[in-house]
ZAMARGU-4260 file (C-alpha; in steps of 0.2 Angstrom, whole numbers, plus 5000, padded with zeros to 4 digits):
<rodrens>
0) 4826/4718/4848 | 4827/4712/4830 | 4844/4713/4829 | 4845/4693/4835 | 4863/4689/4836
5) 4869/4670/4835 | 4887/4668/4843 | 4888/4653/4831 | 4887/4662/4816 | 4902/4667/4805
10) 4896/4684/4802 | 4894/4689/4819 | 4911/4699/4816 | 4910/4706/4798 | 4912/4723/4800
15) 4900/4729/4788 | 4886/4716/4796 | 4891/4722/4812 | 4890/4740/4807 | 4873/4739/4802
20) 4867/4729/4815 | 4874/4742/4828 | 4865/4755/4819 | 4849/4747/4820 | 4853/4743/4839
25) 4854/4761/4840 | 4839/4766/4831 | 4829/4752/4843 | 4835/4761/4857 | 4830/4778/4855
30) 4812/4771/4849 | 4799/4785/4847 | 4811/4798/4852 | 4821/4796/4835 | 4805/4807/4823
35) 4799/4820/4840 | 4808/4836/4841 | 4820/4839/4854 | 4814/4841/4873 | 4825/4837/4889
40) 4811/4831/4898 | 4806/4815/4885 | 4825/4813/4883 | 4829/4811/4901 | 4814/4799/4902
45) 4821/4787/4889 | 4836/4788/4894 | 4830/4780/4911 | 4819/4767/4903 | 4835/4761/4892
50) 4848/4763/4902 | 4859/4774/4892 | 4866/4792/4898 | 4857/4805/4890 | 4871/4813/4885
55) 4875/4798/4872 | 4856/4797/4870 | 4859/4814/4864 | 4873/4813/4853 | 4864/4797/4845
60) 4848/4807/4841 | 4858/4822/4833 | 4868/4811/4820 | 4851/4802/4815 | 4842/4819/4813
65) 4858/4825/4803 | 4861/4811/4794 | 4848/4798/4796 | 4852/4779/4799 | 4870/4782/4791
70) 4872/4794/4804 | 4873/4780/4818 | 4885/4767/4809 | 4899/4765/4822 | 4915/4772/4810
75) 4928/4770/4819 | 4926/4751/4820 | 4940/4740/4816 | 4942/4721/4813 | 4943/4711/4829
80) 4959/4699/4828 | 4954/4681/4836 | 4960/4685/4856 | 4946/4699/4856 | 4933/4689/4846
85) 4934/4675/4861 | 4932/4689/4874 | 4918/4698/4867 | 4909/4680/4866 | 4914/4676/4883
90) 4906/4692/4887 | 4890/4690/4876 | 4887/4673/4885 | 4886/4682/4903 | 4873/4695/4896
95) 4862/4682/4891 | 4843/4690/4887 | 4849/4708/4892 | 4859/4709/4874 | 4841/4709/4864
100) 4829/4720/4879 | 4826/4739/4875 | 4818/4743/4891 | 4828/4737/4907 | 4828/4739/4926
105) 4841/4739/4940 | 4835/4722/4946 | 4835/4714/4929 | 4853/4718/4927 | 4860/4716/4943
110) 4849/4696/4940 | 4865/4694/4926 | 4874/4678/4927 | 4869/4670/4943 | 4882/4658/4943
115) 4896/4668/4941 | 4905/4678/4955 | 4903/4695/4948 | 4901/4710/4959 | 4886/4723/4954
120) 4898/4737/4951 | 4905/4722/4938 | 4889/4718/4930 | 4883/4738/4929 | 4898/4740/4919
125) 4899/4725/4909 | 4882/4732/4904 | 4886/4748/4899 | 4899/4745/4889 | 4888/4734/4879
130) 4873/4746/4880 | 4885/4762/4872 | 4899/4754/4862 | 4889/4738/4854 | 4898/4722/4851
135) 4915/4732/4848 | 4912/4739/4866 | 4915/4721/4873 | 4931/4721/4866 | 4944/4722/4880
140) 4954/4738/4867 | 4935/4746/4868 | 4931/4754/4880 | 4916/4767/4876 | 4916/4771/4896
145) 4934/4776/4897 | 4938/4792/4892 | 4957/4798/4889 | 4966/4805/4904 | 4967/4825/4901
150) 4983/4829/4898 | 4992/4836/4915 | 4992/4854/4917 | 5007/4860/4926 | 5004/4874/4940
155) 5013/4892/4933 | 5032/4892/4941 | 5028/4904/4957 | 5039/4920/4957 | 5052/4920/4968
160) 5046/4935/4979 | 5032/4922/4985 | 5041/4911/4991 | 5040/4910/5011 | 5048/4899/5025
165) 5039/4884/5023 | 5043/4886/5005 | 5062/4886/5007 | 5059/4873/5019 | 5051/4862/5006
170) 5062/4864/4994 | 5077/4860/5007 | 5066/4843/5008 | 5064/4839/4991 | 5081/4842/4988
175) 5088/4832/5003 | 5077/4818/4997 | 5085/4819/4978 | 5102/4818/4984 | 5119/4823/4980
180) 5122/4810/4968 | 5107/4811/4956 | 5109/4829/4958 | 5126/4829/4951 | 5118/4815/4936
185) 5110/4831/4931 | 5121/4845/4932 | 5133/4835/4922 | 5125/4823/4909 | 5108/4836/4909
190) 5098/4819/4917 | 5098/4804/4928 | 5096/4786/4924 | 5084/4775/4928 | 5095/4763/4938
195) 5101/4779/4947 | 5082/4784/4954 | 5079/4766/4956 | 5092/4764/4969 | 5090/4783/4978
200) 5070/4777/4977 | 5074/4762/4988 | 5086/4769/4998 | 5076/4783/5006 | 5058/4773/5004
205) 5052/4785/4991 | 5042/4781/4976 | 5052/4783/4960 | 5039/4793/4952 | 5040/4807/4966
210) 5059/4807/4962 | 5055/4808/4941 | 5042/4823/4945 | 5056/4833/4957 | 5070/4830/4943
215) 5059/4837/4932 | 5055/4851/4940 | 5072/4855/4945 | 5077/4853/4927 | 5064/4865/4920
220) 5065/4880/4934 | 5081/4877/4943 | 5080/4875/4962 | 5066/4885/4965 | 5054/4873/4954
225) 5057/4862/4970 | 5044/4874/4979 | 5028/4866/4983 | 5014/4872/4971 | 4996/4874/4972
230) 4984/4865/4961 | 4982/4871/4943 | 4964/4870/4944 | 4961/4878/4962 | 4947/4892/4962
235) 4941/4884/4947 | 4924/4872/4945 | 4925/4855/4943 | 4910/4850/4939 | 4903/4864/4925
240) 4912/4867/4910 | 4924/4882/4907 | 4910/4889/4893 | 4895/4885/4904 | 4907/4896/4919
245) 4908/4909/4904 | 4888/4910/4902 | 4885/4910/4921 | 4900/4925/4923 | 4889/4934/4908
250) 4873/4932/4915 | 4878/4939/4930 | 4886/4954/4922 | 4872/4960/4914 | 4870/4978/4907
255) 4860/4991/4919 | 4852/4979/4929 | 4858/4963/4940 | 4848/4947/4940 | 4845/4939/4954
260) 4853/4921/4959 | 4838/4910/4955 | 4837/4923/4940 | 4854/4917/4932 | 4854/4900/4939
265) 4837/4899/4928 | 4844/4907/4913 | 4860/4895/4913 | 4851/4877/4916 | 4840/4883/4901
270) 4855/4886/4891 | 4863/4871/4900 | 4849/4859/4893 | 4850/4866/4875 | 4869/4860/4877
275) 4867/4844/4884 | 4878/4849/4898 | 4877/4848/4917 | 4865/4859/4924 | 4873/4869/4937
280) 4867/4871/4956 | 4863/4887/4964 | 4879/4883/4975 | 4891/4884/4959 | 4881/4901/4953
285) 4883/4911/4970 | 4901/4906/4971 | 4905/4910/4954 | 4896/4926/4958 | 4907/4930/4972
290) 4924/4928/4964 | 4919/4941/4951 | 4927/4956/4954 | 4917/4972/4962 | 4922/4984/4950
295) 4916/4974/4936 | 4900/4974/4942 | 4897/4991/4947 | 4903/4996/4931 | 4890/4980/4921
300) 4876/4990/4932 | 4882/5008/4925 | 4885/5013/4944 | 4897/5027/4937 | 4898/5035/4953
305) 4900/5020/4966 | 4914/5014/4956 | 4921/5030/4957 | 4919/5033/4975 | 4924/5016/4978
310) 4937/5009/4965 | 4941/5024/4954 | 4961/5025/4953 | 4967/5042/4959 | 4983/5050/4966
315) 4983/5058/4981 | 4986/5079/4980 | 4996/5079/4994 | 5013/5073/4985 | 5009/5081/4968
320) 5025/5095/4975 | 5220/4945/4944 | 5224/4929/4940 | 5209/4922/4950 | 5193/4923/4936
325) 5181/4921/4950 | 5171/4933/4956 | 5171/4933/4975 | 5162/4946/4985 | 5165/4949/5004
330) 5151/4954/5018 | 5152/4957/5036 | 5145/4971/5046 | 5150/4982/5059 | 5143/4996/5072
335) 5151/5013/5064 | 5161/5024/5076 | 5150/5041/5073 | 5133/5043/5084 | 5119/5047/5075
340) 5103/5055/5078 | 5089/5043/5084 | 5074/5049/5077 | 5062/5033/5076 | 5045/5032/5085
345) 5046/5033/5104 | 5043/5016/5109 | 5057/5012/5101 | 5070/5025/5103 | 5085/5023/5116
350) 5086/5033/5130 | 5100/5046/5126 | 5091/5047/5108 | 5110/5043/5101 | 5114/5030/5093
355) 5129/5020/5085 | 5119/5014/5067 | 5124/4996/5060 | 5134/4996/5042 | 5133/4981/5031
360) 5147/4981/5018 | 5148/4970/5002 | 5164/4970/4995 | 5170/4964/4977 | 5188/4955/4982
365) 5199/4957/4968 | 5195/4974/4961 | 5193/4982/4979 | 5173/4989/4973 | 5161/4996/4986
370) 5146/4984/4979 | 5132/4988/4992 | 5130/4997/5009 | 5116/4997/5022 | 5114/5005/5037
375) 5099/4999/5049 | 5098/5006/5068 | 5097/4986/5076 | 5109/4972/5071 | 5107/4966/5056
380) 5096/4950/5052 | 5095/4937/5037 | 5086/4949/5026 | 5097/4964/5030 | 5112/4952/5023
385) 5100/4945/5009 | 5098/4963/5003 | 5115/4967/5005 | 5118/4951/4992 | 5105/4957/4979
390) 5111/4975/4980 | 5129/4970/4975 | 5122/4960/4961 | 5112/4971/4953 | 5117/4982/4938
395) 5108/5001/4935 | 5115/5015/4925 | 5121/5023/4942 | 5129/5008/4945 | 5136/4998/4932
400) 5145/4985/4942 | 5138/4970/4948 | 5133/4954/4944 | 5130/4933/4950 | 5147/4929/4959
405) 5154/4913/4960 | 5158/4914/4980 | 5152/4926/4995 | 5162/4925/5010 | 5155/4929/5027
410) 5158/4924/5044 | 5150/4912/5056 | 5136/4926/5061 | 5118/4915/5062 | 5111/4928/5050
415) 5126/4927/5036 | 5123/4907/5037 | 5105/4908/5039 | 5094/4894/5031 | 5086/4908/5019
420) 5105/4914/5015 | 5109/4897/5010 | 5093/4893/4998 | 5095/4909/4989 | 5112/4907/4986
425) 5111/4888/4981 | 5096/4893/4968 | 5108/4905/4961 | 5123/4890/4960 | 5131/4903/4972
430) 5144/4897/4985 | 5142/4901/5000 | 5160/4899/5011 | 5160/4903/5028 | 5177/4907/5035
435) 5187/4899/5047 | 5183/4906/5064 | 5194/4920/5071 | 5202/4921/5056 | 5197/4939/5048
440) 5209/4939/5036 | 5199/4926/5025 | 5189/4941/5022 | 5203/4956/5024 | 5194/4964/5008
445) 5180/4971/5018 | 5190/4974/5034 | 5201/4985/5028 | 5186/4994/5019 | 5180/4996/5037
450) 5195/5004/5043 | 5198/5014/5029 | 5181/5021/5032 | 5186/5026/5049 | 5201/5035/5045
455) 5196/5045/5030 | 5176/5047/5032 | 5167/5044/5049 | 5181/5053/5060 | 5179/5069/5049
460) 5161/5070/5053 | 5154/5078/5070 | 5148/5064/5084 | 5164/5052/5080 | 5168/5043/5096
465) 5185/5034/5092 | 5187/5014/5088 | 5196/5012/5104 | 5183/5013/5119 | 5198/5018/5129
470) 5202/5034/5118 | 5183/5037/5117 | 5179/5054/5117 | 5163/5055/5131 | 5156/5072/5126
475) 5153/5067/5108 | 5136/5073/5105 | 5127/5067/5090 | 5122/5080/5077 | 5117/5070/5059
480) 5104/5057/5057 | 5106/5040/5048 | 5100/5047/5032 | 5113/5060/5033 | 5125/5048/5036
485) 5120/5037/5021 | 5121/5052/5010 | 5140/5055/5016 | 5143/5039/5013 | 5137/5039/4994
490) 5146/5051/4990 | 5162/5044/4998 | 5159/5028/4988 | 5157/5037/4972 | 5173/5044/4974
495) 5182/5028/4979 | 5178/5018/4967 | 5184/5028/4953 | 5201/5036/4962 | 5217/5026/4959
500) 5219/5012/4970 | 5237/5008/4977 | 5234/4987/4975 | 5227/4989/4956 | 5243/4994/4950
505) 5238/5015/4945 | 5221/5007/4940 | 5203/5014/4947 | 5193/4998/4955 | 5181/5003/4943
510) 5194/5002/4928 | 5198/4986/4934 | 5182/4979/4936 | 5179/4983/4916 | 5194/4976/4912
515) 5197/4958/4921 | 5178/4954/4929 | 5167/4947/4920 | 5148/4941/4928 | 5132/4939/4922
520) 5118/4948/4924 | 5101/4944/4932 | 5085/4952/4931 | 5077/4960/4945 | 5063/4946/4948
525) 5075/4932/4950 | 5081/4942/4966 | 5065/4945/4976 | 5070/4931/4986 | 5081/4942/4994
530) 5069/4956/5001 | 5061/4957/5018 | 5045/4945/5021 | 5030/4946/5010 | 5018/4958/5017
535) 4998/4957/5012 | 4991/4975/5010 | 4975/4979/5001 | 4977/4993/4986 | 4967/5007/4989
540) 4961/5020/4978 | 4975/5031/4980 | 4988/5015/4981 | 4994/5005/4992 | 4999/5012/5009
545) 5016/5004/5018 | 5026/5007/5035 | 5018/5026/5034 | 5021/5030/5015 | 5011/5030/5001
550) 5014/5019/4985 | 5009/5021/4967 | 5010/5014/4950 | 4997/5013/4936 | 4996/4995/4934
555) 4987/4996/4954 | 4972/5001/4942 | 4965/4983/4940 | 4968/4978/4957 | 4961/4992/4968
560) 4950/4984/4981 | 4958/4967/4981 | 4974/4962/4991 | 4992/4960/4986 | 5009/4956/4991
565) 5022/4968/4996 | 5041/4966/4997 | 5054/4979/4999 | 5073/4980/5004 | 5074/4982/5023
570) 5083/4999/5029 | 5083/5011/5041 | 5068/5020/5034 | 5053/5017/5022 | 5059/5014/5004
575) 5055/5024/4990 | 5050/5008/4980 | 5040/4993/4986 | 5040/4977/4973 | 5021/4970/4972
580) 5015/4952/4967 | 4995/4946/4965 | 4992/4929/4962 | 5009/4923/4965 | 5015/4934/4949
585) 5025/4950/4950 | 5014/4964/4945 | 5025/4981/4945 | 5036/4991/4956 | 5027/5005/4965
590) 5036/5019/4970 | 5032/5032/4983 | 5020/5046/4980 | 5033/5058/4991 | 5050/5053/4982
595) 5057/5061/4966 | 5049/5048/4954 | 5031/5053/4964 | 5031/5069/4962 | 5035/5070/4944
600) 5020/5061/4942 | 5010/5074/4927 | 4990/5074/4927 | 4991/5065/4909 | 4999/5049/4921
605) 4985/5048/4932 | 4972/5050/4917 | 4983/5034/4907 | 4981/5023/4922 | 4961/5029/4924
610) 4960/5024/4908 | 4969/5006/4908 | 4959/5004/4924 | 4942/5005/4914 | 4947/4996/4898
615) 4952/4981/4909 | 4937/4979/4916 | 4925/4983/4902 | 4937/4970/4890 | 4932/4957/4905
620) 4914/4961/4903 | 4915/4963/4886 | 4920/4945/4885 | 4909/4938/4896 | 4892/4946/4886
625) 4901/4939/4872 | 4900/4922/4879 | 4881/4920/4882 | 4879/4930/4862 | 4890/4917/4856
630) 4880/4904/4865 | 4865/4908/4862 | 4865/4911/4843 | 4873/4889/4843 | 4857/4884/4851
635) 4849/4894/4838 | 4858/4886/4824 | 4855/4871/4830 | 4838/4872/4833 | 4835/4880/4814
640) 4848/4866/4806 | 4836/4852/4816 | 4819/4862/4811 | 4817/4863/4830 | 4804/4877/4833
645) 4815/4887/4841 | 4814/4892/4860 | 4817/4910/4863 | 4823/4912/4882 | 4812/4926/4890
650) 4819/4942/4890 | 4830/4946/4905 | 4830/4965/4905 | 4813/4973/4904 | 4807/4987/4896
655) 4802/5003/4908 | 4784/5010/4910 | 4783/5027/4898 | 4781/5037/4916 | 4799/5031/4922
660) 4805/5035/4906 | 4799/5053/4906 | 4805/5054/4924 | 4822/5049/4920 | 4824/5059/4905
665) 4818/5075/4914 | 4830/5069/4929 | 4846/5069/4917 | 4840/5085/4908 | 4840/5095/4926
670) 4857/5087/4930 | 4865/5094/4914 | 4858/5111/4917 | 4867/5111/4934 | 4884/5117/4933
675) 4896/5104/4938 | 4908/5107/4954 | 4925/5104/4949 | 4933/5086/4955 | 4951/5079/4958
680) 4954/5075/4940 | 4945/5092/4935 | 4961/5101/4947 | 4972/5089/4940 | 4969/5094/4922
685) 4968/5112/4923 | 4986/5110/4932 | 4994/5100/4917 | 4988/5111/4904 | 4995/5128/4916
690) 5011/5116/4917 | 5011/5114/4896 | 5008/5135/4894
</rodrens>
């Protein structure tokens, strides 16, 4: 090089001297390069003969054909202070020759300072830094190799219907490991001290930062922020940039006619190149390919008909026809003195075909409220009890009672203190009391409900056998099944709660509920933790099909083809409405195609959600050919701004002979001539205008 530096001389640091020494440095190193026109090859070239990426080599060669030689002084320069002055010379020293070579080699580098102990990887960097940054880039504060961290991302809070076993499990851990006291540090003062983590830290052999990033968590999204997360950037490239994922995604979604892999992977490196970005591998395209939805394509390709067949969204014709301000509630549950009717499958029947049904009761202490009731034929489990909880907490316009509590009481039963009964209610700051053993009375509430149910309702209906197994009656036959049973029952709670209670002093427990208790609200969502196990079923063209019913919403329009995540209160019976998740979010809550809400399904329903359905996907493809538009016309620019002769990619959808032409256009002409057999939505149509005369 030219630019001969002496460590000796007293300019060696002026910042304009320096500036422009750097910029013929610069200029040096991309030699003949600097006046030819762009082309990847001869950059990639140079950029192994000078040892420089190409992607600065790049950046270098665009500000000089921009800007010209001002275009390469290094701005963002600023005076060294002495410390930094004495380490770039140090540094200068151990390069030696290699400060004033353009071309180098491996060997010639790795030859640097023999008599110092340097490792190669040491050398190679040493080397770089000088060969990007300049004599700043020897400064221990410049580092042109470093890049800034990216700032973290933090994975979406997962909905609380996803959470499973190992997930409660996990957070029970995390939890464990935080402790009481820091735990309390933040429920009081909203945060813990350093000294405080430090200590806990030691104490369990933990690093502090693990305890920083649980605290965090639990600050921001409560106890359920404890639950293990998957990576922000899983199913996600992480090598190719999100744009260069766009113009692969838009390639491959080309309209009428699908390109092959190599085709695309062709047409992206192209586009790749002309970026100066990493060139994808075949590998990256045929997985990016596969996570694209099959709807999406079918509808790129104009394959009308497949994606109707396949993915259209439908519905099936079949189902068209006191002192104490606490809030306390009280569950136990009993097998109810009435036989019913057993009416499950075989395999699981008994063998009279009678049965005595299970009744779980939740029971709001001080105003004497019925909350919830749930029959099942078995004994109930965790999730039967769960239910119960979130049924007595909800609030609907048939039910306008209910609420958070401050404590449930239950007895000792395995499933009332279950490990899922006691995360739930902890995320919800409920407390859970157990009562002392052989003790009912703790909970006389919902005892006396139980008797009080005996006397005035089950031994009034047909098939009653008597409390007392000594006063049983043994021809009692069985004549009503559990959903008659639960209907009874309904309309016996409607009438208790708002008939004048003896203990509420001429007041109805629904009067007195409006009067002294006082809760608050939660929305549905936050109490999915409290269905039955998440169930994966794959949403079909005419919904989603679960324990022998059919389920339907219009937001299933998007999702048809791919599997979800169904959860649903556990009873007797298949529910009328199923809560669905995808991708660890909520989605909607179906309902059953049978059930009131089904059938008042109209045609104009079914044609919304068609609709919805297809402006999803073509908004997804629509943005997709947007990306490679958007790209392509920036190469152009920049080739036009650079006086590049501009290099037109070859065009990816051909034109058709004349003959096909013809031959499609008489084809299409003989199908409109045909008259058209009437469809589903055709039915559907004529049915909701009859409906509307």
């Amino acid at each position: 090089m030219n630019t001969v530096m002496n460590l000796d001389d007293d300019h060696l640091f002026s910042l304009e001297c320096a500036r422009r020494r750097e910029a013929q440095r610069i200029l040096l190193l991309l030699g003949e390069l600097a006046n030819q026109d762009y082309q990847y090859d001869r950059l990639r070239e140079r950029a192994c003969q000078v040892g420089v990426p190409s992607q600065n080599l790049l950046a270098w060669w665009l500000s000089y054909r921009k800007y010209g030689i001002s275009g390469l002084l290094p701005s963002h320069w600023m005076p060294l202070d002495e410390a930094s002055e004495e380490a770039v010379r140090e540094r200068l020293v151990l390069l030696g020759e290699l400060t004033e070579m353009v071309e180098v080699t491996k060997e010639q580098i790795l030859a640097m300072a023999p008599d110092e102990e340097l490792s190669n990887r040491t050398k190679m960097r040493l080397f770089l830094r000088y060969r990007i940054g300049g004599l700043w880039g020897l400064a221990p504060h410049y580092n042109p190799e470093k890049k800034p961290p990216p700032a973290r991302k933090k994975p979406p809070k997962r909905a609380v219907g996803t959470l499973d076993e190992a997930a409660f499990v996990e957070i029970d851990r995390r939890y464990q490991l935080l402790g009481e006291k820091l735990m309390n540090f933040v429920r009081i003062q909203g945060k813990a001290s350093r000294q405080a983590v430090r200590e806990r830290a030691v104490e369990i052999g933990c690093s502090e930062k693990t305890l920083w990033n649980y605290l965090a968590d639990y600050r921001e999204y409560g106890l359920q922020g404890l639950a293990p997360r998957e990576r922000s950037d899983k199913g996600s490239s992480h090598i190719i940039s999100p744009r260069m994922r766009n113009v692969i995604v838009g390639l491959l979604l080309q309209r009428r006619r699908r390109l092959s892999i190599n085709q695309v992977h062709a047409e992206a490196c192209k586009r790749a190149r002309a970026l100066g970005e990493p060139e994808p591998s075949k590998w990256q395209v045929r997985a990016i390919s596969t996570c694209i939805p099959k709807p999406d394509k079918l509808l790129a390709e104009g394959r009308e008909k497949e994606f109707k067949n396949k993915y259209g969204f439908t519905y099936g014709m079949t189902y068209l026809d006191i002192l104490n301000p606490q809030i306390i509630l009280e569950i136990d549950h009993t097998q109810i003195d009435v036989l019913a009717k057993d009416i499950r499958p075989p395999k699981y029947q008994t063998k009279s075909g009678e049965i005595r049904p299970w009744l779980t009761l939740c029971v709001e202490r001080r105003s004497r409220l019925i909350m919830a009731a749930i029959f099942s034929y078995d004994r109930p489990d965790q999730y039967t009890v769960a239910a119960a909880i979130r049924e007595g907490i909800l609030v609907s316009d048939e039910k306008p009672y209910g609420g958070v509590p401050d404590i449930i009481l239950v007895d000792n039963g395995k499933e009332l203190l279950s490990h899922h009964i006691q995360l739930i209610t902890q995320g919800l700051h409920i407390y859970l009391r157990p009562c002392i053993r052989h003790q009912p009375q703790q909970k006389g509430r919902v005892e006396r409900t139980f008797g009080t149910l005996n006397t005035r309702l089950w031994s009034t209906l047909p098939g009653y056998v008597d409390s007392n197994v000594q006063k049983r009656n043994p021809h009692a036959k069985a004549e009503l099944t559990i959903a008659q049973l639960e209907e009874k029952l309904r309309e016996y709670i409607a009438k208790y709660n708002n008939e004048v209670h003896s203990q509420l002093n001429g007041r109805t427990p629904a009067e007195y509920w409006q009067e002294h208790c006082f809760t608050e609200e939660k929305d549905p969502r936050e109490l999915d933790a409290f269905l039955m196990k998440a169930e994966i079923r794959k949403v079909v063209k005419t919904g989603i099909k679960y324990q022998g019913r059919l389920y339907w919403h219009a937001a299933l329009g998007g999702l048809v083809g791919q599997e979800v995540l169904v959860r649903s209160v556990p009873t007797y019976a298949a529910p009328d409405d199923i809560e669905i998740f995808h991708r660890k979010l909520w989605i909607c809550t179906a309902f059953a195609t049978d059930s009131t809400t089904g059938i008042a399904v109209t045609a104009k329903d079914v044609r919304d959600a068609q609709h919805a359905q297809r402006e999803e996907a073509r908004q997804r493809i629509h943005e997709a050919r947007d990306t490679v538009k958007h790209i392509d016309e920036e190469i152009a620019a920049l080739q036009s701004s650079l006086q590049v002769e501009p290099q037109t990619p070859q065009t990816l959808v051909q034109e058709l002979p004349r003959d096909i032409q013809q031959a499609e256009k008489n084809q299409a002409e003989k199908k409109t001539e045909q008259p058209r057999s009437p469809d589903l939505f055709g039915i559907l149509k004529a049915h909701y205008h009859l409906e509307q005369s």
